[in-house]
N, C-alpha and C positions, 0 to 999 in steps of 0.2 A: 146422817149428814149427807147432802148431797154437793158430794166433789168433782169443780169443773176446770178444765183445762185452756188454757190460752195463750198463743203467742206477743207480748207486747216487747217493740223495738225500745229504744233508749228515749227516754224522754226526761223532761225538765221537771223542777216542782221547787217553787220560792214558797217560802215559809219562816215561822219562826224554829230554831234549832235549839234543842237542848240534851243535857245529859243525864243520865241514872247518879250521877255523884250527885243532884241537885235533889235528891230528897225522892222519898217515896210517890207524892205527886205531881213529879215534876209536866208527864205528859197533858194531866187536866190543864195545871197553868199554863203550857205551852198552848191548848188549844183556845182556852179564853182569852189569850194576848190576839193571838193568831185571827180569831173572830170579831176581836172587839175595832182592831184596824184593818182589818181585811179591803175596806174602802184603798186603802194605802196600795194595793195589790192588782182591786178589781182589773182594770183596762188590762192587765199582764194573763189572765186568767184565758188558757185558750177553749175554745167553744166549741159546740156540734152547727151542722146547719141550720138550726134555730135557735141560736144564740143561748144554749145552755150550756153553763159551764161542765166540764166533763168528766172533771173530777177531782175529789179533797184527797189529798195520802196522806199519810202517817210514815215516812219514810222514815228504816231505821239502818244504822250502820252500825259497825265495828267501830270504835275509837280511831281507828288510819283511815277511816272514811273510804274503805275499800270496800264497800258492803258486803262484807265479811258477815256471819250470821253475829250476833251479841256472845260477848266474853260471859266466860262464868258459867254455864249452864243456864244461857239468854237473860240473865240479870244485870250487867253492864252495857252499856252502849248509846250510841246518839239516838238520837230522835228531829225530825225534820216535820213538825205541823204545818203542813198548807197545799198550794193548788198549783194541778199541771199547768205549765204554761208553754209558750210556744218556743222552739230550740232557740231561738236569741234573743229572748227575753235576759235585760238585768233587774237585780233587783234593787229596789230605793234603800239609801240608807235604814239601819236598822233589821235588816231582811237578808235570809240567806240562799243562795241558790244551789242546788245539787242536779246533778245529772246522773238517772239511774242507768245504772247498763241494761241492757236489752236482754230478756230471761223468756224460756216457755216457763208459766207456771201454774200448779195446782192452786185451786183457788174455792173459798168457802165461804157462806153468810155466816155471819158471828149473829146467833142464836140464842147463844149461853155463854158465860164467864169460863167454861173449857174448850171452846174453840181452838185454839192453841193448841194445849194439850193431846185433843182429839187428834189432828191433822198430825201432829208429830207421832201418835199410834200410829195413824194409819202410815204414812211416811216407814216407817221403823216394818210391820208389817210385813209391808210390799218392797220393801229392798230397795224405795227410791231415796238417793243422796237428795240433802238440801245442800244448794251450791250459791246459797246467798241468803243475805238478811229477809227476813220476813218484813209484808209492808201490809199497812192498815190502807182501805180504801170504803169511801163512800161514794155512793150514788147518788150526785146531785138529784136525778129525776126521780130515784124510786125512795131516797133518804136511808136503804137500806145497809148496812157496813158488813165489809168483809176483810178476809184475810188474805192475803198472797203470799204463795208459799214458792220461790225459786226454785225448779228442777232441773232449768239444762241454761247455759248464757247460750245466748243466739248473737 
């Protein structure tokens, strides 16, 4: 697995939100609502210098929305489907907006369905604490997803 490191500040991300009470797949339904009106969002959506959006998350919290890592042994907790947008962006009725805090984090291409797993070895390991919820990210440009794993709040 090749594991990378990176500083990101606090940034936004409207989406749709839901939780682990809402049934086993609640995250797929979350992403096909999230996709099917995402028109709803576009213009909110912030971009590179060539007008590519710059990224889908999968933002998850703690229930107190502290992004706290998931209750439970990571089986409980919210989920926030959608896209960064720019720090004063709201969102339109229906749509939730979250501002993550600022994290260095260890960061991995989801490969395989142990992704997760994997990184929390290695994490466990190397003696690195997780100091925050794990977050899903795609790559608008290269389509490819990964994992973000919180190590230090900046």
């Amino acid at each position: 697995m090749d594991i990378q490191k990176c500083v990101k500040e606090a940034f936004v991300v409207i989406g749709k939100e839901g939780s682990t009470l809402e049934g086993e797949d609640f995250i797929q339904k979350l992403w096909q609502v999230a996709n099917a009106n995402f028109i709803e969002i576009q213009h909110l959506a912030k971009k590179d210098k060539d007008g590519n959006v710059v990224g889908i998350w999968g933002v998850m919290s703690d229930f107190s929305r502290s992004f706290n890592p998931w209750e439970d042994d990571f089986k409980k907790g919210l989920y926030l489907a959608g896209v960064e947008c720019s720090s004063d962006a709201e969102p339109p009725v229906g749509w939730t907006r979250w501002e993550v805090p600022g994290y260095e984090y260890l960061y991995a291409e989801c490969k395989n369905v142990n992704t997760f797993s994997e990184m929390m070895d290695y994490l466990k390991i190397n003696k690195i604490l997780l100091v925050g919820a794990v977050h899903d990210f795609t790559c608008p440009k290269s389509g490819k997803n990964y994992m973000f794993f919180p190590i230090r709040k900046v």
